[in-house]
C-alpha positions as semicolon CSV with decimal commas, in nm:
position;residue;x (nm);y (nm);z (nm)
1;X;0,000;0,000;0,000
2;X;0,286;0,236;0,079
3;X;0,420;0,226;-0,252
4;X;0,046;0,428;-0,406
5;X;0,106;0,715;-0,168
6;X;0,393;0,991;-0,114
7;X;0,514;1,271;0,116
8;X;0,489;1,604;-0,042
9;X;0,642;1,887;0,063
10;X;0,426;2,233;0,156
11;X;0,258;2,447;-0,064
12;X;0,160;2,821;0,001
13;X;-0,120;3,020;-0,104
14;X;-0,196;3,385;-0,040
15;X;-0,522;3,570;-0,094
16;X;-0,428;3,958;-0,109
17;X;-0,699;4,215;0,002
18;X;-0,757;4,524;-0,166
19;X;-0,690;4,893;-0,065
20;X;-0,922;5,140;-0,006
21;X;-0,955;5,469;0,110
22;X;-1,085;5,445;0,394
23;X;-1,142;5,644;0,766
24;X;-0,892;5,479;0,953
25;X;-1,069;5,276;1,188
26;X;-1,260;5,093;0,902
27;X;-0,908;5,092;0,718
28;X;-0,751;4,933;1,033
29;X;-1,024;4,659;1,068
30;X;-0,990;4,522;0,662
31;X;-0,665;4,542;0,758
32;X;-0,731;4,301;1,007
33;X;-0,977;4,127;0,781
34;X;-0,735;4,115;0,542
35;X;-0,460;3,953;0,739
36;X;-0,650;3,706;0,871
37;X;-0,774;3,580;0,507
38;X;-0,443;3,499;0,404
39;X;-0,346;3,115;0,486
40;X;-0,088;2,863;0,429
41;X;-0,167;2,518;0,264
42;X;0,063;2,264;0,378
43;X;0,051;1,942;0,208
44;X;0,114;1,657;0,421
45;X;0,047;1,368;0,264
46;X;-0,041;1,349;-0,132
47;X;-0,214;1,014;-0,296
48;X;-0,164;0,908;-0,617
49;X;-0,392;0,984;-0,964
50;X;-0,744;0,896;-0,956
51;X;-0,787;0,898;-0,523
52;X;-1,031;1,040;-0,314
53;X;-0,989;1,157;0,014
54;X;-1,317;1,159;0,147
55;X;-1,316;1,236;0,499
56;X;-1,125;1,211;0,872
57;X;-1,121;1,144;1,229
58;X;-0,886;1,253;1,489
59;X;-0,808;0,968;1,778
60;X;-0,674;1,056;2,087
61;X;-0,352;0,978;2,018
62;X;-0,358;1,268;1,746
63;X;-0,307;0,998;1,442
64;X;-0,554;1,034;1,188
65;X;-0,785;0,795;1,039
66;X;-0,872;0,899;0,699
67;X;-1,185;0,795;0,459
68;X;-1,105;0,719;0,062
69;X;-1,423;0,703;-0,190
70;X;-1,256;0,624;-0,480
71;X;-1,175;0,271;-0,321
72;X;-1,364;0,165;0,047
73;X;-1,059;0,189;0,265
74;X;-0,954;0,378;0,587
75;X;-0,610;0,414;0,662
76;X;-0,422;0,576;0,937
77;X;-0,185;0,865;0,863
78;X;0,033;1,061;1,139
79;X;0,015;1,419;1,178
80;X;0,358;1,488;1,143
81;X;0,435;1,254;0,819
82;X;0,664;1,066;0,960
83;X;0,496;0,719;0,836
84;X;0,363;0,597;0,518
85;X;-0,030;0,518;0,607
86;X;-0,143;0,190;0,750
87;X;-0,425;0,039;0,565
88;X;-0,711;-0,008;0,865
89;X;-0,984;-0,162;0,700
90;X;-1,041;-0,226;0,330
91;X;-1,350;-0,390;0,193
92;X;-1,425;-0,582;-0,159
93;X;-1,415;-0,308;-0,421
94;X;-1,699;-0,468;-0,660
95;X;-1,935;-0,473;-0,329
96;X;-1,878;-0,085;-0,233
97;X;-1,774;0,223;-0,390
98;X;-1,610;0,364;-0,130
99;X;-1,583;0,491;0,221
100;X;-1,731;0,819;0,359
101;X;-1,882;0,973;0,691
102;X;-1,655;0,836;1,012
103;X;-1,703;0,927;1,361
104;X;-1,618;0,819;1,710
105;X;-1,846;0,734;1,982
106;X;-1,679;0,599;2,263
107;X;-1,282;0,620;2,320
108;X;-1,127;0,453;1,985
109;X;-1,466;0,300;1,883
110;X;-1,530;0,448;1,527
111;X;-1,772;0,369;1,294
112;X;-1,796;0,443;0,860
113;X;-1,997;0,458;0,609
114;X;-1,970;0,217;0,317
115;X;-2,146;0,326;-0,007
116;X;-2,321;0,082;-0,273
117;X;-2,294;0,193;-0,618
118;X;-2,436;0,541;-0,732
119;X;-2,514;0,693;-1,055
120;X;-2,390;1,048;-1,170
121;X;-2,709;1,137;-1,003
122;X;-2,642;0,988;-0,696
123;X;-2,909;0,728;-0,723
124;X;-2,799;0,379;-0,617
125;X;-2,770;0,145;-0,861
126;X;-2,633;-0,171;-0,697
127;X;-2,515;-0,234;-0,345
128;X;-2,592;-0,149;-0,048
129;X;-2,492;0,101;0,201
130;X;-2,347;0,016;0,538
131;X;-2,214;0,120;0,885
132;X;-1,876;-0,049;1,016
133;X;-1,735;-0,056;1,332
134;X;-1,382;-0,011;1,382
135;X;-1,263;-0,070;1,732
136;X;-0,878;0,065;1,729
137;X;-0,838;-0,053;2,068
138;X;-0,702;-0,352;1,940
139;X;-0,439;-0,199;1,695
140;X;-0,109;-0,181;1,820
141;X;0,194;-0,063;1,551
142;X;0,549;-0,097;1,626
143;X;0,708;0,263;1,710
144;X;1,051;0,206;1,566
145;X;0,961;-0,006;1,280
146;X;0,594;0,103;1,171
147;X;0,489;-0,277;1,147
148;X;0,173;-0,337;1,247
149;X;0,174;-0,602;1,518
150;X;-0,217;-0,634;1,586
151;X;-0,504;-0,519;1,324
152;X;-0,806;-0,315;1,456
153;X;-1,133;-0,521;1,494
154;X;-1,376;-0,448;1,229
155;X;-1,737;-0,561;1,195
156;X;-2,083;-0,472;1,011
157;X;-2,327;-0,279;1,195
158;X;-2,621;-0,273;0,971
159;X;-2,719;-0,198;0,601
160;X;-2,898;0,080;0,538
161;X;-3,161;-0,093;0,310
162;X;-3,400;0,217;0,264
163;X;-3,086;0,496;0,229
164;X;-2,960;0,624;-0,142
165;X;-2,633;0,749;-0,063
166;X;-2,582;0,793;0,265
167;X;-2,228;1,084;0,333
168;X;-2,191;1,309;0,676
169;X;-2,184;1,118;1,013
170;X;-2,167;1,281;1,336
171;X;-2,237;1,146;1,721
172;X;-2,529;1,193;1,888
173;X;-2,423;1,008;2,195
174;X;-2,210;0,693;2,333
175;X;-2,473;0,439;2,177
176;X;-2,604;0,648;1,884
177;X;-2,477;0,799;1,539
178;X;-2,607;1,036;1,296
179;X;-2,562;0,988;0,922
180;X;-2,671;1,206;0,629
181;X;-2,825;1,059;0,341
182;X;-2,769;1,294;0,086
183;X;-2,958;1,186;-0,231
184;X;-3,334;1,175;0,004
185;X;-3,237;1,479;0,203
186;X;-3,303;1,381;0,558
187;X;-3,097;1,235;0,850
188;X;-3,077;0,870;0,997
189;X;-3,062;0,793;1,349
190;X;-2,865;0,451;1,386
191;X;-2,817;0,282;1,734
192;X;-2,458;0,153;1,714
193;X;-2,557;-0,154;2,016
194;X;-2,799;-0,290;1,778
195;X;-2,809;-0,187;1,414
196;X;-3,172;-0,022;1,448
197;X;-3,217;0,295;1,282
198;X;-3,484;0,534;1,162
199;X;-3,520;0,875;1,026
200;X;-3,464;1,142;1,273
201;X;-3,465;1,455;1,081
202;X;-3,643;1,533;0,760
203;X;-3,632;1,903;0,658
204;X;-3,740;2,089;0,353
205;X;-3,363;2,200;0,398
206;X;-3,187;1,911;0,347
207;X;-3,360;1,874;0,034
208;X;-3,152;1,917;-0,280
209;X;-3,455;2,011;-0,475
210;X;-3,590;2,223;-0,243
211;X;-3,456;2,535;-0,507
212;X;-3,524;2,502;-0,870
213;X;-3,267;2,309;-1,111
214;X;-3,044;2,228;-0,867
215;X;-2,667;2,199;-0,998
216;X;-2,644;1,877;-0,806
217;X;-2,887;1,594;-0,624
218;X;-2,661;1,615;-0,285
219;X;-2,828;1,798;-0,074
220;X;-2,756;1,745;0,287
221;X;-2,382;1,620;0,308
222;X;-2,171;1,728;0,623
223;X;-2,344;1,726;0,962
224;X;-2,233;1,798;1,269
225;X;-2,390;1,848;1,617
226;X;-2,266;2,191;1,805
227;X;-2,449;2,347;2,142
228;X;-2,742;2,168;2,123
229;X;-2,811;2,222;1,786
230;X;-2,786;1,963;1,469
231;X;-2,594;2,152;1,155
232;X;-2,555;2,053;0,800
233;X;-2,479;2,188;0,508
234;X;-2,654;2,150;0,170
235;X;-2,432;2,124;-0,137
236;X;-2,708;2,227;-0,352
237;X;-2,841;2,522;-0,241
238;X;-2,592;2,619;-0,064
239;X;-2,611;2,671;0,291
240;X;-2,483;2,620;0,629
241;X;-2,819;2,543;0,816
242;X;-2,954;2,443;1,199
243;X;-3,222;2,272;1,471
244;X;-3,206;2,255;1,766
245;X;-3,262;1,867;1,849
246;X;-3,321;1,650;2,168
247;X;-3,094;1,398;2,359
248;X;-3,249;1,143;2,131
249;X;-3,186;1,333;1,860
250;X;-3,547;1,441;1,755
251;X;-3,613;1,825;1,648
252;X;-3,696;2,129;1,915
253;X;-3,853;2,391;1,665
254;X;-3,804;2,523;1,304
255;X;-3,484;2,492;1,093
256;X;-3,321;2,802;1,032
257;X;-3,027;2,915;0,710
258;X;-2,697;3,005;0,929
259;X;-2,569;3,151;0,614
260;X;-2,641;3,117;0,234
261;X;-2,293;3,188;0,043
262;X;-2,123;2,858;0,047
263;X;-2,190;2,718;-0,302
264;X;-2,120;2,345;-0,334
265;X;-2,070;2,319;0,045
266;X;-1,915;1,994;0,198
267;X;-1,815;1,907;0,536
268;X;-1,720;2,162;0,791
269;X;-1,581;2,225;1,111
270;X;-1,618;2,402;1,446
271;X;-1,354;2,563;1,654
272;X;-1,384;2,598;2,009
273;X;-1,501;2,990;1,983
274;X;-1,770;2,880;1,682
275;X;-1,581;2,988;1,400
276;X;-1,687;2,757;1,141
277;X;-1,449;2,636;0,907
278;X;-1,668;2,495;0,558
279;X;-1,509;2,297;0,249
280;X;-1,659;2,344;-0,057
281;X;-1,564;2,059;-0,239
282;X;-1,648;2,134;-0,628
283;X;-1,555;2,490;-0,581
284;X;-1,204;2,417;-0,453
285;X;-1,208;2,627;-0,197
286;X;-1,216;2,678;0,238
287;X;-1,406;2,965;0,401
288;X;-1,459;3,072;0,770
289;X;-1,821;3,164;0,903
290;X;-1,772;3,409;1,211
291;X;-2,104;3,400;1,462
292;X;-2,137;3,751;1,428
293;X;-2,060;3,748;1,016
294;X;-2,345;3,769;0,784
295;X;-2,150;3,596;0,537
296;X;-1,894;3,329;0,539
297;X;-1,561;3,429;0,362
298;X;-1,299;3,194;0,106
299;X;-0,937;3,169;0,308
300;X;-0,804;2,942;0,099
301;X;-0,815;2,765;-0,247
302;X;-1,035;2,906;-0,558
303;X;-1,190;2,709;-0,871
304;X;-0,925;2,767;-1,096
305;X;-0,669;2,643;-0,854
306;X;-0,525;2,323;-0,786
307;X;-0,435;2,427;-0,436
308;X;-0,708;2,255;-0,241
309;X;-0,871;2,106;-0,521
310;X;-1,209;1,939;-0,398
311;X;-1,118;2,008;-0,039
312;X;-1,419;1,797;0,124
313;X;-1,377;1,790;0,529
314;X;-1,161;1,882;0,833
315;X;-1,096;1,802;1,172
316;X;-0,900;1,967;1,446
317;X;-0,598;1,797;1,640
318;X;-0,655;1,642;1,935
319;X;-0,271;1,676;2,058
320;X;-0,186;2,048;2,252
321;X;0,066;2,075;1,973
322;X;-0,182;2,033;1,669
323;X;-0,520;2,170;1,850
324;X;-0,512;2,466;1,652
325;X;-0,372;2,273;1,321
326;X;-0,706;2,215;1,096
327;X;-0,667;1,902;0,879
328;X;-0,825;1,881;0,583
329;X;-0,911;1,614;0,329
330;X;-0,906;1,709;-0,096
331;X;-1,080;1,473;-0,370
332;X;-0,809;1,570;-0,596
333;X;-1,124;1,718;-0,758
334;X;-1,249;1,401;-0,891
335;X;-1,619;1,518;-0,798
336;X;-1,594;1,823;-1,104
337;X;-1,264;1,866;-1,272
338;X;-1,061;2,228;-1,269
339;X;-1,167;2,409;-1,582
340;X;-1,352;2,073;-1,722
341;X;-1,040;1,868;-1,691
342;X;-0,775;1,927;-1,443
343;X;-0,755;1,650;-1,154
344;X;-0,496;1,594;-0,936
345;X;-0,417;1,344;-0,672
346;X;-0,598;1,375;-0,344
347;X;-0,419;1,498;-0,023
348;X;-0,438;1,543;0,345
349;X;-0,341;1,879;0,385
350;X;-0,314;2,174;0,716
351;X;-0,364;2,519;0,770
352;X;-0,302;2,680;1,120
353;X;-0,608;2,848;1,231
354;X;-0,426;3,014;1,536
355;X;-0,529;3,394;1,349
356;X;-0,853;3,307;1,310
């Protein structure tokens, strides 16, 4: 497996603000504005031609488990490079598509998404989709070597026999996941002690048809639960949108639009003062949402770039060195090729959010 992947050294990307005449306390805040949109890509790891990365988790130990959707595997990388990645769990390619939403319930108990076969609609066409569990309390790796010297424990949870294509996963508590099926627009609720699950959330705004021609059929894609409230984002219209849900994950009230200028929206991120941090997969690029912002702005990446091309989630590190280091995951932009036909291979890459 080592041999399909390489270390790549940093890249660096600058977005340069504009200057205006100003009063000077409105010239000294885009100052500040400015400064803080500028960002450094680092590249830390970079897969070969034709991968996916899809999306990550962080484990306590700060290494990084990482989803791929162009083949259904997970592998572990470490945050500082120093390894090639481990191969975690891989399934049979001509049963699933790939790998997508992972998320960790209880200390080093994760669980995935599997995905049947979709369409370019994202209708599935064979398969099925399904939720593993990956216990990583039973994977040990030798330090000075890298060998592996026990494999994590791996096992089917349930298929998802009524889903399309199921993408986002989040936790709802120690015994329960969310996942995000994005082709039906609505959210499952999936009890990881016995396979049950059931729709939990179905909102007009997880709909991808909920505007007219749509540019895509994903609607809601990354989810993610934050102060009481359930998040996701819908890659059609859009938007970065909220309810406030229950213990049990059921809805408290109306939905609401956080904000509506994230086209092509992916996964996305909170820091620990609520910035949100949202990839926009088919547009290439990363931008912040401040609580106070009416807008979210792009720090990073554009669609004529290959910088963060099809940049699709990110996760904060768990380690005091890295908790300020934002990975994030890139499809290479597999999903809708630079300028009709650039692709490039898929990365884990970093930015340092410490300004932001």
């Amino acid at each position: 497996m080592a041999s399909f992947f390489s270390l790549a050294s940093a890249a660096i990307f600058s977005l340069l603000g504009s200057a205006l005449a100003l009063p000077s306390e409105q010239a000294s805040a885009l100052s500040a504005r400015t400064e803080k949109s500028s960002v450094d890509v680092n590249v830390l790891y970079s897969f070969g031609n034709g991968t996916w990365a899809e999306n990550l988790a962080i484990r306590a130990n700060g290494q990084i488990l990482l989803s791929r959707l162009d083949t259904p595997e997970v592998l572990q990388l470490d945050p500082q490079g120093l390894r090639d990645p481990i191969t975690i769990a891989s399934w049979n390619a001509s049963t699933y598509m790939g790998c997508l939403g992972i998320s960790e319930t209880t200390p080093d108990m994760f669980y995935v998404v599997t995905s049947g076969f979709v369409d370019d609609s994202f209708v599935l066409t064979s398969g099925v989709n399904s939720i593993w569990e990956i216990d990583m309390s039973t994977f040990a790796v030798s330090e000075s070597t890298g060998r592996v010297l026990s494999n994590a424990t791996v096992s089917k949870l349930v298929d998802v026999k009524t889903s399309d294509f199921l993408n986002g996963m989040t936790t709802l508590s120690d015994n329960t996941v969310l996942v995000a099926d994005a082709y039906n627009g609505w959210v499952y609720r999936v009890n990881t002690r016995t396979g049950a699950y059931s729709v939990a959330i179905n909102d007009i705004k997880m709909k991808f048809d909920s505007i007219p021609d749509p540019p895509t059929n994903i609607g809601v894609n990354g989810i993610k639960l934050h102060e009481g409230y359930l998040y996701w984002s819908n890659t059609a219209v859009g938007t970065l949108n909220r309810v406030r849900i229950s213990s049990n994950g059921s809805r408290l009230g109306d939905s609401e639009v956080v904000v509506n200028n994230v086209p092509k929206a992916d996964d996305f991120i909170f820091k620990s003062d609520n910035v949100a941090f949202i990839a926009q997969n088919q547009m290439d690029e990363l931008s912040v949402y401040y609580p106070w912002a009416t807008e979210a702005e792009v720090i990073a990446g554009s669609n004529i770039s290959t910088l963060l091309a099809g940049v699709s989630a990110g996760k904060f590190g768990r380690l005091p060195s890295d908790s300020h280091i934002l990975y994030l995951t890139t499809s290479g932009a597999e999903g809708l090729p630079i300028n009709g036909t650039v692709t490039v291979p898929a990365t884990l890459s970093w930015i340092d959010t410490s300004k932001f």
